[in-house]
C-alpha positions in Angstrom: 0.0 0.0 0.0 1.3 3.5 -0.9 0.0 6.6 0.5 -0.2 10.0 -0.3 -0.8 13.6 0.7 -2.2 16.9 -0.6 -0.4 20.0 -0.4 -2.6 23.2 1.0 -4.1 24.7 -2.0 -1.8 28.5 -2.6 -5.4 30.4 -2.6 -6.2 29.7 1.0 -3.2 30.6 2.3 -2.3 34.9 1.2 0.4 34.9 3.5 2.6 32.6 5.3 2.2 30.0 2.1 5.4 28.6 2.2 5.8 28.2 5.7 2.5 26.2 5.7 3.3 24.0 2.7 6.9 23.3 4.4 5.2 22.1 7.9 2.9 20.0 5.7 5.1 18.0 3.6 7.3 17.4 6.8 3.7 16.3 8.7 3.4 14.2 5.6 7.3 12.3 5.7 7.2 11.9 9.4 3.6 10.2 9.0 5.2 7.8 6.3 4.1 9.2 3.6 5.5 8.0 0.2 4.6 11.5 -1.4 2.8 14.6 -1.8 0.1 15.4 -4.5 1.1 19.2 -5.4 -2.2 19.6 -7.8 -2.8 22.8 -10.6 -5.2 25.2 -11.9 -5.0 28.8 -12.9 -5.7 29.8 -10.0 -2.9 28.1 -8.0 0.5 29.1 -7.7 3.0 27.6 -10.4 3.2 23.0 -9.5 6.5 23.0 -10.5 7.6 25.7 -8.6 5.7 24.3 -5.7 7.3 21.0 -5.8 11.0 22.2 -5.4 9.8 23.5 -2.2 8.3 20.6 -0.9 11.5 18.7 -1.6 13.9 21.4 0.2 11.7 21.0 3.1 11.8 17.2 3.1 14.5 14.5 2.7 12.7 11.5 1.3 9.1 13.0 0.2 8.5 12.7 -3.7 5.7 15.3 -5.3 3.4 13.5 -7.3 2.9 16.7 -9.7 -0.3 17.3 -11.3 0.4 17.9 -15.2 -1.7 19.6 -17.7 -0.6 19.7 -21.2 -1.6 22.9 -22.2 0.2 24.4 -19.6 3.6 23.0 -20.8 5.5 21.0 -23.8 5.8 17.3 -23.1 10.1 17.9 -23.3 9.5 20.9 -20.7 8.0 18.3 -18.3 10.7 15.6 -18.7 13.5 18.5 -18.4 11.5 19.3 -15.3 11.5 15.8 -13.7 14.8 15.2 -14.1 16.3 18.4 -13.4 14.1 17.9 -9.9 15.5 14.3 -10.0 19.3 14.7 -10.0 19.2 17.6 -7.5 17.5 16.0 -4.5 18.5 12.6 -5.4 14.7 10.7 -5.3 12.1 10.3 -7.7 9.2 12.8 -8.9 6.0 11.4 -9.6 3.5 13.1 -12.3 -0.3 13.0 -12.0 -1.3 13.4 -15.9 -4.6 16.0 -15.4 -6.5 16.0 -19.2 -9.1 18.5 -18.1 -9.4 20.9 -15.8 -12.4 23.8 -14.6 -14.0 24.8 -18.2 -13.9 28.3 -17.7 -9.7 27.4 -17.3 -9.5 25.4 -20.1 -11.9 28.1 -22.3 -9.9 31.1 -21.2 -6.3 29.0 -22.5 -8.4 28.0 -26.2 -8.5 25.2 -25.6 -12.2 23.5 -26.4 -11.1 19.7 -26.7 -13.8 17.6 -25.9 -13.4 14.8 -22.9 -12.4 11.4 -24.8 -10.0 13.8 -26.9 -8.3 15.3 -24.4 -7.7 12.0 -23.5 -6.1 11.0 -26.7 -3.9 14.0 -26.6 -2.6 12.9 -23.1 -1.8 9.5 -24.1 0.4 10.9 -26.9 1.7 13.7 -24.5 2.8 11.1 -21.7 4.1 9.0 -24.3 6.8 11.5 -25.2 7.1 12.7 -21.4 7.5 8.7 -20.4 10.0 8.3 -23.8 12.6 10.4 -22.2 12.3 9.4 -18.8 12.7 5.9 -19.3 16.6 6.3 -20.3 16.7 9.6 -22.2 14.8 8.7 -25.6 15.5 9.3 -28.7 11.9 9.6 -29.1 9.8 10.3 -32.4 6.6 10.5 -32.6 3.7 12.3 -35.3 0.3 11.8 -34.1 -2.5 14.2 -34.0 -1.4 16.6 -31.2 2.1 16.6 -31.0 5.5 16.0 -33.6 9.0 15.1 -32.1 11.7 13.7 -34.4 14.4 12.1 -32.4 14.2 14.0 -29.4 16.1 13.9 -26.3 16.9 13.8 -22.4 20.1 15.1 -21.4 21.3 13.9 -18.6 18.9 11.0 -18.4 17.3 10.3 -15.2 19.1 7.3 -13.4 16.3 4.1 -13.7 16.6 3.9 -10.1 15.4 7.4 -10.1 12.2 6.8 -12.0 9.0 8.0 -10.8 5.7 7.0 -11.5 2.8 8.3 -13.5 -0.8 8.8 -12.2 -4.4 9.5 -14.4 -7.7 10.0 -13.2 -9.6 6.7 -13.5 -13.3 7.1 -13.0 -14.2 7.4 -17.2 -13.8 4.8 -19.3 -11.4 7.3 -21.7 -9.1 7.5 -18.7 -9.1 4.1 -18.0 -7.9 3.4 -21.1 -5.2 6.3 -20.9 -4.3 4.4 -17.7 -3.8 1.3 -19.4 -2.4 2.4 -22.6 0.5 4.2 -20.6 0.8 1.5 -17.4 0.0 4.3 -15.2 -1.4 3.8 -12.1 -5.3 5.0 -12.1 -6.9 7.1 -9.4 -10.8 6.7 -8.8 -13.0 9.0 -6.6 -14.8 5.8 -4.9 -18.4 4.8 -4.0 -19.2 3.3 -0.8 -16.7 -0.1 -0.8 -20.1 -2.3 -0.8 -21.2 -0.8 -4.3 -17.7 -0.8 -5.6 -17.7 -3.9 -8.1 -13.8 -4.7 -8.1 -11.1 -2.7 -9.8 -9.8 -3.5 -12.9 -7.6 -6.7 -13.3 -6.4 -6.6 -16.2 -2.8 -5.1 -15.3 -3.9 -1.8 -14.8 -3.4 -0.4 -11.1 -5.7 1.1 -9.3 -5.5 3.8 -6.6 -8.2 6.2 -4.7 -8.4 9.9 -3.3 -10.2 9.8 0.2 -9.8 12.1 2.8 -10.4 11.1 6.8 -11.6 11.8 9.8 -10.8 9.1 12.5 -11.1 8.6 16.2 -11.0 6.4 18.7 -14.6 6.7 19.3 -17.6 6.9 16.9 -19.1 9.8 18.7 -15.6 12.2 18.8 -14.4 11.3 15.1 -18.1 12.3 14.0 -17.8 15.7 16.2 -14.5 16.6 14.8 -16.2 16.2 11.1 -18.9 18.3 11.8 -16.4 21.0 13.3 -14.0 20.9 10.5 -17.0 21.2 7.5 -20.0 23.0 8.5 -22.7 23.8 6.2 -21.8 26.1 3.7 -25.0 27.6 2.1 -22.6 29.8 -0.5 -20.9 26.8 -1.0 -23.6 24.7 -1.9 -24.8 26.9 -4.3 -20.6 26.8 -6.1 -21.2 23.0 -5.9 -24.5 23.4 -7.7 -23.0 25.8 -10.3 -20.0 23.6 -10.8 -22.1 20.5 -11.8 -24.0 23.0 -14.4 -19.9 23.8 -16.2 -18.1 20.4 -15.5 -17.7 18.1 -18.0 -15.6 15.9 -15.3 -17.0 12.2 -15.4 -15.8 11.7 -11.6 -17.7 15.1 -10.6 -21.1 13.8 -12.0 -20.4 10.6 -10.3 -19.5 12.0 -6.9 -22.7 14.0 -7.0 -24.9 11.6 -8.0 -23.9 9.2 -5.0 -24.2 11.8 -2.7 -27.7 11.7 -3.6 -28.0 8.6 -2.9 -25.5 7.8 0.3 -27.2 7.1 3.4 -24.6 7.3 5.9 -22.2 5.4 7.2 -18.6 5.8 7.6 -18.6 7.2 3.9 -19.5 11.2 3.6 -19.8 13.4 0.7 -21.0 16.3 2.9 -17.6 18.4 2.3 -17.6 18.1 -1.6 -21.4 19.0 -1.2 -20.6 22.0 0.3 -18.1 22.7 -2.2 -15.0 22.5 0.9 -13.3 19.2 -0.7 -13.2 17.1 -4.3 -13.1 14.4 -2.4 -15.2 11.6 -0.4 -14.4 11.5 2.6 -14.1 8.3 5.6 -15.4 8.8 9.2 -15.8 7.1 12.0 -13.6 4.9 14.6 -10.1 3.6 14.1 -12.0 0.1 13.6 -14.6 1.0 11.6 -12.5 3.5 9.0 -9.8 0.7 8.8 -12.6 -1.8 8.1 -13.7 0.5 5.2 -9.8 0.7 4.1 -9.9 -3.0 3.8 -12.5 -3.5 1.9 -10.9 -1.2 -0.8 -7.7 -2.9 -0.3 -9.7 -6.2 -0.9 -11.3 -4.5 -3.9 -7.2 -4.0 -5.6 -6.4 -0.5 -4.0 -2.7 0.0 -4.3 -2.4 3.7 -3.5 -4.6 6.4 -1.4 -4.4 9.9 -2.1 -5.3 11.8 0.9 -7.2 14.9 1.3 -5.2 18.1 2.8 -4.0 17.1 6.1 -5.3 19.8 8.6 -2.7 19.3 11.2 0.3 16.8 11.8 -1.8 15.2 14.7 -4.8 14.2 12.2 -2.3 12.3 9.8 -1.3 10.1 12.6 -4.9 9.9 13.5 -5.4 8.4 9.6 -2.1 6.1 10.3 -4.2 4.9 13.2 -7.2 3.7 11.0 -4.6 2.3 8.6 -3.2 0.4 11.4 -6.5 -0.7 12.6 -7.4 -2.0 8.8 -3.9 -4.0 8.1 -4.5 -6.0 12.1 -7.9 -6.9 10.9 -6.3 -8.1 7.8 -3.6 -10.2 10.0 -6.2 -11.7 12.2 -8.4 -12.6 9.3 -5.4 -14.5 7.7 -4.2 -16.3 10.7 -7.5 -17.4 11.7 -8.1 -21.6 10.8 
């Protein structure tokens, strides 16, 4: 199991940003965290820039960058990673984003539709993986992007080599996932009306966030604390749904119609304070949930923004809880 965090989004934080994002990513490596999801929009201070931050402040803590090809050239990226790579010595992951809010990707030009977009990041990563995986040369003429022979100079050393990341939860994204081995990240359902992963090689990992406890009663009282109702928000939610063209969006929204409790809880992303479901509930109960998406072929979980160092221990508790159920299921006759 690998796990990941987020980095505080730039926007909530007008002053003091880098000392926050610093204190978070070393929450994040004490906690044994693998790596750090450093996500991007318009509105969000520059990934890239980001990222070197997060590794100055850390000693073994990999940013899984979020990537959006109309931001950059698929060279610019590689040059990036392994620029990154050779000065702190450890890998950089790369979460391959094809979309983005419309109103972003409208003010850029760009009008590709979903399954396209998709297309044009499976010839983008293939370039990007070309000449990470020992330098290239790498040609390629397809429909979005030319490169004759193209380099990586200095390569990045194999045992160096991070891994790639796309969203999961359409069936164009899937098959990005599989087309480029990368690992694919779902928004998930309730475990019970998960049906299984995929199993045909492609690897699967979620974004959760959590809220966990000891107790039923305290984990449930923290929750409500840290996300109240947001009637402004709400309506942003509501608006969002009307502009998105995301497939996981419309999918989050329509089981939040449906979701009747439970350790699972969409009442943050309803309220438009998180993109992600989120887990709560006891130690026991979150780490039975964790199971059953281990159980279901989760490899990786991507985190929600921790809130403090003290609530990522609090998750490492539930993950704790989940991998002793596992241990006593297994050794039982």
């Amino acid at each position: 199991m690998r796990l990941f965090s987020t980095c505080p989004p730039s926007s909530a934080f007008p002053k003091g940003y880098r000392q926050r994002l610093a204190e978070t990513a070393t929450w994040s490596e004490r906690a044994g965290c693998e790596g750090m999801l450093v996500y991007t929009d318009n509105s969000l201070l520059d990934a890239w820039l980001v990222s070197q931050l997060v590794l100055e402040a850390t000693e073994a803590l990999s940013p899984l960058v979020a990537v959006q090809p109309i931001y950059l050239h698929p060279y610019a990226v590689a040059k990036m990673v392994g620029s990154l790579t050779r000065l702190h010595g450890r890998p950089v992951h790369l979460n391959l984003v094809s979309g983005g809010f419309r109103n972003d990707l409208l003010a850029l030009g760009d009008e590709t539709p979903h399954d396209r977009r998709y297309d044009r990041l499976i010839e983008y990563a293939t370039i990007v993986q070309g000449l990470l995986d020992g330098g290239g040369p790498v040609s390629l003429e397809g429909d979005f992007y030319r490169v004759d022979k193209l380099r990586l100079t200095p390569a990045v050393p194999p045992e160096l080599r991070g891994d790639v990341f796309v969203s999961g939860s359409s069936e164009a994204g899937l098959g990005a996932a599989r087309a480029l081995g990368a690992l694919a990240v779902r928004y998930p359902r309730p475990a019970e009306e998960e049906e299984g992963y995929p199993s045909d090689g492609v690897r699967t990992g979620i974004r959760v966030g959590i809220v966990t406890r000891d107790g039923e009663e305290e984990a449930w009282r923290v929750a409500h604390e840290r996300f109240p109702g947001d009637r402004r928000g709400q309506l942003t939610h509501q608006l969002a749904m009307k502009v998105s063209d995301s497939v996981w969006h419309r999918q989050l929204s329509e089981t939040a119609e449906q979701a009747d409790g439970g350790p699972y809880w969409l009442f943050p992303f309803e309220n438009y304070k998180t993109m992600c479901p989120y887990l709560v509930g006891s130690y026991r109960r979150v780490g039975e949930e964790l199971g059953r998406y281990l159980d279901l072929g989760a490899q990786a979980f991507i985190l929600d923004v921790p809130p403090s160092e003290e609530e990522l221990w609090h998750t490492r508790e539930a993950f704790a809880a989940s991998a002793e159920a596992t241990a006593t299921a297994e050794a039982a006759p």
